[in-house]
C-alpha positions as a printed Julia matrix, in Angstrom:
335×3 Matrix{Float64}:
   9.37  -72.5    49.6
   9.03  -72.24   45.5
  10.97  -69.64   43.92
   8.78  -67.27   42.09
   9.04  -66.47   38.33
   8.29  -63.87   36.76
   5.65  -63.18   34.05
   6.91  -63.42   30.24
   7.14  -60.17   28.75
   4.41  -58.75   26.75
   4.97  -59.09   22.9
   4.52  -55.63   20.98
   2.83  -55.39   18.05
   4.51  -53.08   15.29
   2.1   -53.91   12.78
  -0.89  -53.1    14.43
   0.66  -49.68   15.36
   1.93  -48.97   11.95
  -1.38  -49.44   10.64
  -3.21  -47.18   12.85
  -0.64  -44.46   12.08
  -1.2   -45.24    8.43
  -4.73  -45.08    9.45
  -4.92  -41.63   10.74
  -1.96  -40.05    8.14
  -4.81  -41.29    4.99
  -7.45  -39.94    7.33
  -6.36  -36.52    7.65
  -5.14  -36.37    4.0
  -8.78  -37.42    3.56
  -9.43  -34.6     5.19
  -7.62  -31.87    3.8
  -8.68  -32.76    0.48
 -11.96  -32.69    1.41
 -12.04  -29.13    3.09
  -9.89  -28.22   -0.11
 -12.55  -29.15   -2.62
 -15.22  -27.55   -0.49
 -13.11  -24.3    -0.14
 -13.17  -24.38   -4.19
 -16.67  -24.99   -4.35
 -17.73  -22.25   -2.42
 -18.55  -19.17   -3.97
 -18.3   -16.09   -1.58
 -20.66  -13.62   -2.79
 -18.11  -10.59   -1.54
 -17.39   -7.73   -3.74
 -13.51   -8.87   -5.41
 -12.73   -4.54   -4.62
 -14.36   -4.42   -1.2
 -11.71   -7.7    -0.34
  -8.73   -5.81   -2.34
  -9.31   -2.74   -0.54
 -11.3    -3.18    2.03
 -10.72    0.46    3.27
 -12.62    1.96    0.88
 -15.82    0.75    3.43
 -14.04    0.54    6.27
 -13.36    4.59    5.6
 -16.96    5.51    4.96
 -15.66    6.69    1.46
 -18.08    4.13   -0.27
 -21.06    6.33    1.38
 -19.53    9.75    0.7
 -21.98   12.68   -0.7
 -22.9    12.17   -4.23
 -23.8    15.56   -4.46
 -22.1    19.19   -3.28
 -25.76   20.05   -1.88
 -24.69   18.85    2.04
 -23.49   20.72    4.62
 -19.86   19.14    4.82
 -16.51   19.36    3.4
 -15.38   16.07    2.14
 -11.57   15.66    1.92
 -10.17   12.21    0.26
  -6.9    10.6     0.79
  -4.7     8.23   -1.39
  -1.35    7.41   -0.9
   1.06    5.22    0.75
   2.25    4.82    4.31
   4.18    8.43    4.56
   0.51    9.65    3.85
  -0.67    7.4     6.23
   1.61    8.89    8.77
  -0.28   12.01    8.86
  -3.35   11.55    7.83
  -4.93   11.73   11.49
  -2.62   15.04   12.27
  -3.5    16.79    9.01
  -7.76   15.97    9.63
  -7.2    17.9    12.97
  -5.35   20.54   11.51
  -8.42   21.27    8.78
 -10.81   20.78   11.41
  -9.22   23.43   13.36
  -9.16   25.78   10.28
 -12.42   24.72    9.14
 -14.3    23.7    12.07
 -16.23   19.92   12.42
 -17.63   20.13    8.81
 -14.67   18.8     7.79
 -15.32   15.35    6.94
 -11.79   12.91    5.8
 -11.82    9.53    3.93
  -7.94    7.85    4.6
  -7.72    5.76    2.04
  -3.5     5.62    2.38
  -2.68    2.35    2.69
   1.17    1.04    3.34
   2.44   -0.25   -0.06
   0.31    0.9    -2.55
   1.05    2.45   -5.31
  -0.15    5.3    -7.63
  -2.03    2.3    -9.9
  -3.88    1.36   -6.19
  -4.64    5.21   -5.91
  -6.17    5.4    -8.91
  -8.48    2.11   -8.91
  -9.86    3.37   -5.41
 -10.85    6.55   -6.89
 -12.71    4.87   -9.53
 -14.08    2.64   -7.41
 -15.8     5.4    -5.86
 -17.58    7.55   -8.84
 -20.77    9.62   -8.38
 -19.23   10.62   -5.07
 -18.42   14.28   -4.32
 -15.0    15.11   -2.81
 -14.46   19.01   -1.99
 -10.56   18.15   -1.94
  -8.79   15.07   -2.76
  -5.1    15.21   -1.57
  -2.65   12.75   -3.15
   0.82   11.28   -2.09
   3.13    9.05   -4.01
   6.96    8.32   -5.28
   8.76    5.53   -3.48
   6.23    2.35   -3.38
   6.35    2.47   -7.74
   9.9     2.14   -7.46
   9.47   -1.47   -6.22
   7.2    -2.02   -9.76
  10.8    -2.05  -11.53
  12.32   -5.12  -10.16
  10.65   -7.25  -13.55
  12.13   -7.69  -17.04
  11.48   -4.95  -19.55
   9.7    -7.64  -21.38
   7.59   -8.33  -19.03
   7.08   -4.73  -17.35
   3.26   -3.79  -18.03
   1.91    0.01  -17.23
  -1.1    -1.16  -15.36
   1.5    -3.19  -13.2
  -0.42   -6.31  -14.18
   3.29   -8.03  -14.32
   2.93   -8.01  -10.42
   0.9   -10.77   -8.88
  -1.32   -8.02   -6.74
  -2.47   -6.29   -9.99
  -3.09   -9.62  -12.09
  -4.46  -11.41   -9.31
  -6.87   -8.17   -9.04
  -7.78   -8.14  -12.75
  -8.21  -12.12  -12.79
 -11.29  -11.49   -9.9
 -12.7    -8.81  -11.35
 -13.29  -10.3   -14.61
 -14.36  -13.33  -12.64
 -16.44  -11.2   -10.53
 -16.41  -13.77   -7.72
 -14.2   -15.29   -5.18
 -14.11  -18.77   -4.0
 -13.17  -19.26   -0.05
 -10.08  -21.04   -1.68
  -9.56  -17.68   -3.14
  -9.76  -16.23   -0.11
  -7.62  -18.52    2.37
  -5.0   -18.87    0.21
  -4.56  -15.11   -0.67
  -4.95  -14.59    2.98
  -2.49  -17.14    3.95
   0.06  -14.98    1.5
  -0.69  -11.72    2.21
   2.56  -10.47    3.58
   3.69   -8.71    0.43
   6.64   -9.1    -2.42
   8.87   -8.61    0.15
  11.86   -6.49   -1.07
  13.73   -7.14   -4.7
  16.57   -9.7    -4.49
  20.18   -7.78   -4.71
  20.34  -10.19   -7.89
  17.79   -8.34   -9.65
  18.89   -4.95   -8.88
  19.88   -4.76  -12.91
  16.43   -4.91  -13.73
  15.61   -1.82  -11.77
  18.7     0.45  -13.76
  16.52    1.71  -16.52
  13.45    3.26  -14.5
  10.31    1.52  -16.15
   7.77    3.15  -13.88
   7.9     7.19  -14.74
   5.98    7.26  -17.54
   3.04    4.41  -15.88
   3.2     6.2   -12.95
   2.53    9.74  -14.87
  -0.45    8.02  -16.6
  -2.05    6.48  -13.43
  -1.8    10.59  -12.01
  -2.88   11.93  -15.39
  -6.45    9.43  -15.15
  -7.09   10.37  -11.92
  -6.51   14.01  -12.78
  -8.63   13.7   -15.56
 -11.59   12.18  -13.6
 -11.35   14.62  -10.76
 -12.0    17.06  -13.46
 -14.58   14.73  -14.76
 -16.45   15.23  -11.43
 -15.87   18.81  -10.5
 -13.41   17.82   -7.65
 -10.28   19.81   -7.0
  -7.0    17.7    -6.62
  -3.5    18.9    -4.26
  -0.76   16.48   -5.89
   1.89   16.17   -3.63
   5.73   15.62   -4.03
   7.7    12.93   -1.93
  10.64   13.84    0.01
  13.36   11.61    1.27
  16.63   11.54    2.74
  19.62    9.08    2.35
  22.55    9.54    4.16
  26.32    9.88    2.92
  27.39    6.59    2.99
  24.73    4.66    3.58
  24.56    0.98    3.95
  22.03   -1.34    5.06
  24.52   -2.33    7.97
  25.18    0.81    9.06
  21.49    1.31    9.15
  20.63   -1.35   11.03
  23.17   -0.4    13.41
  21.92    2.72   14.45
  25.23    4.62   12.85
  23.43    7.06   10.76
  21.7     9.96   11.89
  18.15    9.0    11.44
  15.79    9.93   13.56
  13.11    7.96   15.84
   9.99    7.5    14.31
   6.93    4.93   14.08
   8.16    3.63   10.91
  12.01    2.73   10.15
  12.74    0.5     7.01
  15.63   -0.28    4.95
  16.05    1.79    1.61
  17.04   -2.22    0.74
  12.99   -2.74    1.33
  12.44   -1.27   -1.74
  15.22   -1.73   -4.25
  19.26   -0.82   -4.44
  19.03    2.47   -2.4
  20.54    4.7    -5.37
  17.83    3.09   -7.87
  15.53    4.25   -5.14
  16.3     7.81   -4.75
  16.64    8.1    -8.58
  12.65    6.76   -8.86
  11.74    8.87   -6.17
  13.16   11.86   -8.12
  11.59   10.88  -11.66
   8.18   10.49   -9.87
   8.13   13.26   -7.9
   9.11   15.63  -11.5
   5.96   13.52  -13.41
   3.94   14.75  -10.12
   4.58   18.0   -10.8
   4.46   18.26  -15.06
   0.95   16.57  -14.56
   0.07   19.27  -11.81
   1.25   21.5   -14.42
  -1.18   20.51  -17.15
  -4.14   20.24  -15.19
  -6.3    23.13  -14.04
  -7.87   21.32  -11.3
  -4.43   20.19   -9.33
  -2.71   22.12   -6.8
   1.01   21.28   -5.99
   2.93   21.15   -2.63
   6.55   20.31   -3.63
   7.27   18.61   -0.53
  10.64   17.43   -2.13
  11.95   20.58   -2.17
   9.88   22.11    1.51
  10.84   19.14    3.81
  14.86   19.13    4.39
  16.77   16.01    3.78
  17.93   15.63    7.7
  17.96   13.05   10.05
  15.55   15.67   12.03
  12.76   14.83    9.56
  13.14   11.66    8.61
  13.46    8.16   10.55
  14.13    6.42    7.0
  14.56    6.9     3.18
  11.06    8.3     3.47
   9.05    7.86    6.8
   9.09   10.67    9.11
  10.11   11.62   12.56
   7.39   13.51   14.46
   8.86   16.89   13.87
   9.05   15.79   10.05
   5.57   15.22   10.29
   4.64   18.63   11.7
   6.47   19.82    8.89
   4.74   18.04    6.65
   1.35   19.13    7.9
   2.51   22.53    8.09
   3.27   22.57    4.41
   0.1    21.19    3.16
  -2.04   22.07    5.57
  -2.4    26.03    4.5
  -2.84   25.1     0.94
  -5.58   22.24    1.32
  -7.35   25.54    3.42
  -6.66   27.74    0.76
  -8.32   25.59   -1.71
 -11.45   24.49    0.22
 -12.23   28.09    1.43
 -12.4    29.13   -2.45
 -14.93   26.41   -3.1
């Protein structure tokens, strides 16, 4: 009987699997430069403000009455997110006052500012708004976080505003344009505690009373009236973004909680919300055609009404509604 052997073992081959790996690594390389260069070459034939704000269709604002003639009462919106907060609430509120004439365009978006405010009401000449009610004071206070050097009024110095003007004077977009800005939408994110300094010497008051002052001045252009409203706010005694995040201060619940750290060092924040909410009410002041509800001073700084710096619990809502609610009536029934 032979004793059996065993076959040799098999002999690998690095070379021939390094170059298939090399192989596939140029090959997809290949390939993202390819679908690069096509992205480039593509021109999207999409309006630049329809893809910047892209509520301003999605609201039905863009088809709003171009003339007082209709049977409807067309209310705009512009703000930020504590606008956005009660938009929905505030729309029943006139429609119970009113009845279903009432017709609202939300345009409050979470993060813009008074400059975004005012480019979406421009976008949006020849239309006819019976009211158009306005919110701002805490998102501008984020515009400071730049060099004084640097700082511009049209906030151009931030990458959303240049980017903005860039496409516009371009008037096109590429799908590169697109997927990459898409790919980096999430925001600025909040100010590094290293450049609090920066934000010490308020830059914003005065652009942000210019960017109220335009819009003023082309509601009056247009025959529409305008309610300016002030921002309130609330930051505890000894606050700290620890103790926020720990549930130890006596905020409220609410759909939206945030640092005050989201949008600067929480003193600088307060102090912007304050000098925006007094250019609110000088430019209310000057202008014929604005209406003021000085929210700062109707909404109580409690943890009852407020579920952050500025966001609002739902009983801070109510109150919120409750304050501007009578006024916006007041207004539209005189018209």
């Amino acid at each position: 009987m032979t004793e059996s052997t065993s076959p040799p073992p098999r002999r690998r081959r690095p070379r021939r699997r390094r170059r298939r790996r090399w192989f596939i690594a140029t090959y997809a390389a290949f390939l993202v430069v390819a679908v690069a260069a096509v992205l480039r070459l593509v021109t999207v034939e999409a309006d630049v403000w329809d893809y910047y704000y892209p509520e301003l269709k999605a609201s039905g604002a863009t088809s709003a009455p171009v003339s007082r003639d209709d049977d409807t009462i067309d209310v705009l919106t512009l703000g930020g997110s504590v606008l956005l907060q009660v938009e929905s609430v505030l729309e029943s509120r006139l429609r119970v006052e009113l009845g279903d004439r009432v017709r609202c365009y939300h345009l409050s978006t979470t993060a813009h500012t008074s400059r975004d405010s005012l480019q979406k009401y421009q976008q949006l000449a020849g239309r006819k708004f019976d009211l158009v009610i306005l919110c701002h004071g805490i998102n501008d206070v984020r515009m400071n976080y730049w060099p004084t050097s640097l700082f511009k009024n049209d906030y151009t110095h931030c990458p959303w505003y240049s980017d903005l003007a860039r496409d516009v004077q371009l008037g096109r977009l590429t799908l590169w344009d697109r997927v990459l800005q898409f790919a980096t939408q999430e925001g600025l994110g909040p100010p590094a505690p290293a450049d609090y300094p920066l934000g010490n010497a308020l830059k914003t008051p005065p652009a942000f009373e210019s960017h109220l002052s335009e819009l003023a001045s082309e509601a009056a252009a247009r025959d529409d009236r305008v309610l300016f409203l002030t921002m309130a706010s609330y930051l505890p005694t000894g606050y700290t973004r620890e103790a926020f995040e720990g549930g130890e201060l006596d905020y409220g619940s609410g759909d939206a909680k945030y640092a005050a750290e989201l949008w600067g060092d929480p003193r600088q924040v307060l102090a912007g919300i304050a000098a925006h909410n007094q250019r609110t009410r000088e430019v209310a002041g000057r202008q014929p055609i604005v209406e003021l509800v000085d929210l700062e001073q109707l909404i109580a700084s409690t943890g009852k009404n407020f579920s952050d710096v500025c966001h609002l619990t739902k009983l801070g809502q109510q109150r919120f509604v409750d304050a501007v609610a009578p006024i916006a009536v007041k207004i539209l029934n005189d018209r």
